[in-house]
N, C-alpha and C positions, 0 to 999 in steps of 0.2 A: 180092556183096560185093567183088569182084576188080574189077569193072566201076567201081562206085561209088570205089573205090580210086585207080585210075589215071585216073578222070576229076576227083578234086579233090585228089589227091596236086600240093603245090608241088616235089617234088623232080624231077628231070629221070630222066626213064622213056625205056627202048628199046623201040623196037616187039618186037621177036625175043622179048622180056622181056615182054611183055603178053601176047602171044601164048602163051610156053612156060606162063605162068603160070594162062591163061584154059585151055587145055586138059590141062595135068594136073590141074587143080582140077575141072572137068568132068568130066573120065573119071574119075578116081579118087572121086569123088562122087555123080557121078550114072547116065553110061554103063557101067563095072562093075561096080556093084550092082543097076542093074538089072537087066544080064543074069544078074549070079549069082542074082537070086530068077526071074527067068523059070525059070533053069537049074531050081532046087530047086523047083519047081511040075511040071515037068514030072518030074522022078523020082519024083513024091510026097511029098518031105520036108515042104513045106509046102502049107499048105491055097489061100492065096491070093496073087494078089499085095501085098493089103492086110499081111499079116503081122498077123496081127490079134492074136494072143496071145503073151505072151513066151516060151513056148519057139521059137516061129516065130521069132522075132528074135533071139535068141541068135548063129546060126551068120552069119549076113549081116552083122550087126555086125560080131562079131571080124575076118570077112576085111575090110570097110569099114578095122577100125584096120590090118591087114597093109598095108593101099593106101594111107593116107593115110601110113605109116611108110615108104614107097617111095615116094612122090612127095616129103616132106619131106627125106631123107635121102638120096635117090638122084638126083634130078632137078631138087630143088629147092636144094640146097646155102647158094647165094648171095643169093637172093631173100630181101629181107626181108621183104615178106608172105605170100609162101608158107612161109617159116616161121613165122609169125604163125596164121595161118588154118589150117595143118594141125597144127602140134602142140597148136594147144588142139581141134582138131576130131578128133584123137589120143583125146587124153585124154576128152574128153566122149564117146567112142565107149565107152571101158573104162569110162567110169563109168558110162554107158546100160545095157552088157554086167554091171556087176556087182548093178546094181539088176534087172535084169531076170531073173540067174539066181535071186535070193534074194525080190522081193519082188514088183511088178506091170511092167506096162509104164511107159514114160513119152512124154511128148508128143515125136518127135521133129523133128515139124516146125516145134513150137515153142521146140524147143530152137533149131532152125538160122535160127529166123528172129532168137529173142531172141538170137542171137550177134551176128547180124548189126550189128541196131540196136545194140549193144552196141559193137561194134568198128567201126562206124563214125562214132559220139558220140564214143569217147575218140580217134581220130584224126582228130576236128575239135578236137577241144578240145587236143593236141600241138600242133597245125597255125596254132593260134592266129586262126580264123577268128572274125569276129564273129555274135554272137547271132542276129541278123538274116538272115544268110546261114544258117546253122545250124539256126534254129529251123522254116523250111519243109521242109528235105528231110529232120529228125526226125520229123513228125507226118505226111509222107508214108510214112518207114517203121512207126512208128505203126501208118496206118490198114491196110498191109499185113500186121503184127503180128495185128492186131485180124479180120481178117479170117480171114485161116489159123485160128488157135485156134476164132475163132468156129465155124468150118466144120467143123471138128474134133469140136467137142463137138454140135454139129448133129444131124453125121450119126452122131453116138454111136457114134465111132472113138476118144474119148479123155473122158476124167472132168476135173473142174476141177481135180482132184489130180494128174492125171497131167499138165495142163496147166501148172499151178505149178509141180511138180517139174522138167519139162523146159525153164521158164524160165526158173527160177535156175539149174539148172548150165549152159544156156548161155551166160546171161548172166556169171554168177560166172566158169567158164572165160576167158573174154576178157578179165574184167578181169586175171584172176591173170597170161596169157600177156603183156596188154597191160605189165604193172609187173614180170613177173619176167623175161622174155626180153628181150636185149638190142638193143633198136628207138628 
Protein backbone atom coordinates (compact mmCIF):
# COMPACT_ATOMS: atom_id res chain seq x y z
CA UNK A 1 0.00 0.00 0.00
CA UNK A 2 2.97 2.38 0.87
CA UNK A 3 4.45 1.46 -2.55
CA UNK A 4 1.24 1.98 -4.43
CA UNK A 5 1.01 5.26 -2.49
CA UNK A 6 4.17 7.01 -3.39
CA UNK A 7 4.19 5.80 -6.92
CA UNK A 8 0.76 7.66 -7.86
CA UNK A 9 0.74 10.16 -5.03
CA UNK A 10 0.65 13.78 -7.12
CA UNK A 11 2.11 15.54 -4.06
CA UNK A 12 5.88 15.95 -3.96
CA UNK A 13 7.43 13.06 -1.66
CA UNK A 14 11.27 12.89 -0.19
CA UNK A 15 13.01 9.96 -0.69
CA UNK A 16 14.25 9.79 3.24
CA UNK A 17 10.26 10.02 3.54
CA UNK A 18 9.60 6.81 1.48
CA UNK A 19 12.21 5.08 2.75
CA UNK A 20 11.47 5.82 6.80
CA UNK A 21 7.87 5.16 5.75
CA UNK A 22 8.60 1.71 3.73
CA UNK A 23 10.43 0.34 6.55
CA UNK A 24 8.68 1.17 9.67
CA UNK A 25 5.51 -0.12 8.08
CA UNK A 26 7.60 -3.29 7.23
CA UNK A 27 9.00 -4.01 10.35
CA UNK A 28 6.37 -2.90 12.44
CA UNK A 29 3.93 -5.25 10.17
CA UNK A 30 5.50 -7.78 8.99
CA UNK A 31 9.35 -8.37 10.53
CA UNK A 32 8.24 -8.08 14.34
CA UNK A 33 5.52 -10.15 14.22
CA UNK A 34 6.90 -12.52 12.72
CA UNK A 35 9.61 -12.99 14.76
CA UNK A 36 7.37 -12.56 17.93
CA UNK A 37 5.29 -15.68 16.66
CA UNK A 38 8.63 -17.55 15.73
CA UNK A 39 9.37 -16.32 19.44
CA UNK A 40 6.07 -17.91 21.03
CA UNK A 41 6.27 -21.35 18.88
CA UNK A 42 9.41 -21.88 20.15
CA UNK A 43 8.36 -21.48 24.18
CA UNK A 44 5.40 -23.37 23.41
CA UNK A 45 2.67 -20.66 23.74
CA UNK A 46 1.48 -21.36 20.34
CA UNK A 47 1.00 -24.29 18.41
CA UNK A 48 1.89 -23.02 14.84
CA UNK A 49 3.12 -20.44 12.99
CA UNK A 50 -0.34 -20.51 11.21
CA UNK A 51 -2.01 -19.21 14.62
CA UNK A 52 -4.71 -21.11 13.67
CA UNK A 53 -7.06 -20.59 16.65
CA UNK A 54 -8.06 -17.41 18.38
CA UNK A 55 -6.50 -17.95 21.51
CA UNK A 56 -3.29 -18.22 19.47
CA UNK A 57 -3.87 -14.80 18.02
CA UNK A 58 -4.85 -13.08 20.91
CA UNK A 59 -1.32 -12.23 22.29
CA UNK A 60 0.57 -11.37 18.74
CA UNK A 61 -2.20 -9.09 17.85
CA UNK A 62 -2.21 -6.90 20.94
CA UNK A 63 1.67 -6.55 20.62
CA UNK A 64 1.07 -5.93 16.62
CA UNK A 65 -1.30 -2.76 17.92
CA UNK A 66 1.75 -1.81 20.78
CA UNK A 67 3.92 -1.59 17.25
CA UNK A 68 1.92 0.01 15.09
CA UNK A 69 1.22 2.69 18.18
CA UNK A 70 5.00 3.11 18.09
CA UNK A 71 5.59 3.61 14.63
CA UNK A 72 2.49 5.86 14.36
CA UNK A 73 3.26 8.15 17.26
CA UNK A 74 6.93 7.73 17.66
CA UNK A 75 8.50 7.63 14.31
CA UNK A 76 5.82 8.46 12.33
CA UNK A 77 4.62 11.82 13.63
CA UNK A 78 4.53 13.90 10.36
CA UNK A 79 3.78 11.48 7.57
CA UNK A 80 0.59 11.65 6.38
CA UNK A 81 0.18 8.13 5.31
CA UNK A 82 1.74 6.59 7.85
CA UNK A 83 -0.60 8.13 9.92
CA UNK A 84 -3.31 6.95 7.63
CA UNK A 85 -2.17 3.26 7.38
CA UNK A 86 -1.21 2.79 11.07
CA UNK A 87 -3.92 4.09 13.04
CA UNK A 88 -6.63 2.50 11.20
CA UNK A 89 -4.21 -0.64 11.14
CA UNK A 90 -4.30 0.36 14.96
CA UNK A 91 -7.67 0.00 15.38
CA UNK A 92 -8.51 -2.91 13.11
CA UNK A 93 -5.71 -4.80 15.24
CA UNK A 94 -8.05 -3.94 18.66
CA UNK A 95 -10.97 -4.78 16.78
CA UNK A 96 -9.49 -8.32 15.44
CA UNK A 97 -8.10 -8.58 19.38
CA UNK A 98 -11.61 -7.93 20.63
CA UNK A 99 -13.66 -10.36 18.31
CA UNK A 100 -11.19 -12.89 18.60
CA UNK A 101 -11.15 -12.77 22.62
CA UNK A 102 -15.24 -13.16 22.68
CA UNK A 103 -16.27 -14.91 19.59
CA UNK A 104 -14.19 -16.82 16.42
CA UNK A 105 -11.24 -15.77 14.53
CA UNK A 106 -11.28 -13.47 11.55
CA UNK A 107 -9.74 -13.27 8.08
CA UNK A 108 -6.77 -11.30 8.69
CA UNK A 109 -5.27 -11.33 5.49
CA UNK A 110 -8.37 -10.41 4.19
CA UNK A 111 -8.69 -7.85 6.30
CA UNK A 112 -5.10 -6.25 5.09
CA UNK A 113 -5.68 -6.88 1.67
CA UNK A 114 -9.60 -5.30 1.73
CA UNK A 115 -7.76 -2.26 3.39
CA UNK A 116 -5.59 -1.97 1.09
CA UNK A 117 -8.00 -1.87 -1.99
CA UNK A 118 -9.90 0.19 0.10
CA UNK A 119 -7.36 2.92 0.74
CA UNK A 120 -6.15 3.01 -2.32
CA UNK A 121 -9.69 3.55 -4.34
CA UNK A 122 -10.44 6.51 -1.97
CA UNK A 123 -7.05 8.21 -2.64
CA UNK A 124 -7.66 7.82 -6.23
CA UNK A 125 -10.82 9.21 -6.09
CA UNK A 126 -9.14 12.56 -3.50
CA UNK A 127 -6.60 12.52 -6.22
CA UNK A 128 -9.00 13.15 -8.72
CA UNK A 129 -7.60 10.56 -11.29
CA UNK A 130 -9.72 9.57 -14.21
CA UNK A 131 -11.78 6.36 -14.50
CA UNK A 132 -9.63 4.97 -16.89
CA UNK A 133 -6.47 5.20 -15.19
CA UNK A 134 -8.32 3.95 -12.02
CA UNK A 135 -10.26 1.28 -13.13
CA UNK A 136 -7.11 -1.14 -14.36
CA UNK A 137 -5.05 -0.96 -11.28
CA UNK A 138 -8.59 -1.66 -9.06
CA UNK A 139 -9.42 -5.03 -10.76
CA UNK A 140 -5.66 -5.67 -10.47
CA UNK A 141 -5.94 -5.30 -6.69
CA UNK A 142 -9.31 -7.13 -7.20
CA UNK A 143 -7.72 -10.06 -8.61
CA UNK A 144 -5.09 -10.06 -5.69
CA UNK A 145 -8.16 -9.61 -3.21
CA UNK A 146 -9.66 -12.54 -4.79
CA UNK A 147 -6.95 -14.61 -4.72
CA UNK A 148 -5.64 -14.46 -0.93
CA UNK A 149 -9.41 -15.06 0.51
CA UNK A 150 -9.68 -17.66 -2.20
CA UNK A 151 -6.64 -19.42 -0.90
CA UNK A 152 -7.71 -18.87 2.42
CA UNK A 153 -10.73 -20.63 2.37
CA UNK A 154 -9.06 -23.42 0.10
CA UNK A 155 -6.72 -24.44 2.28
CA UNK A 156 -9.45 -24.28 5.19
CA UNK A 157 -7.55 -21.67 7.25
CA UNK A 158 -10.55 -19.23 7.19
CA UNK A 159 -14.70 -19.73 6.86
CA UNK A 160 -16.63 -17.33 4.29
CA UNK A 161 -17.69 -15.65 7.65
CA UNK A 162 -14.63 -15.07 8.90
CA UNK A 163 -13.77 -13.90 5.44
CA UNK A 164 -16.56 -11.39 5.39
CA UNK A 165 -15.93 -10.26 8.71
CA UNK A 166 -12.37 -9.40 8.03
CA UNK A 167 -13.41 -7.61 4.98
CA UNK A 168 -15.55 -5.21 6.10
CA UNK A 169 -13.65 -4.12 9.15
CA UNK A 170 -10.79 -3.68 6.93
CA UNK A 171 -12.44 -2.15 4.51
CA UNK A 172 -14.90 0.02 6.95
CA UNK A 173 -11.51 0.99 8.94
CA UNK A 174 -10.04 2.88 5.93
CA UNK A 175 -12.94 4.54 5.02
CA UNK A 176 -13.72 5.90 8.75
CA UNK A 177 -9.57 6.84 9.03
CA UNK A 178 -9.76 8.06 5.24
CA UNK A 179 -13.10 10.93 6.29
CA UNK A 180 -12.24 11.14 10.05
CA UNK A 181 -8.37 11.99 10.17
CA UNK A 182 -7.22 14.83 8.96
CA UNK A 183 -5.64 13.96 5.17
Amino acid sequence: MVALYYLYTPELVYVYEVVLVGVAVAVSTFVLPFLLIFILRKIKRVDSMELATADERRLPILITVVLLYVVNYKLLPYVSIGIMVCLSGMVVALIATYITLWWTKISIHAMGVAAVLTAIFLLFLKWGYPLGFVFPVLVGLFLVYDLVVMARMEMKMNTAVQVLLGTVIGAGMQVAAFYLLPY
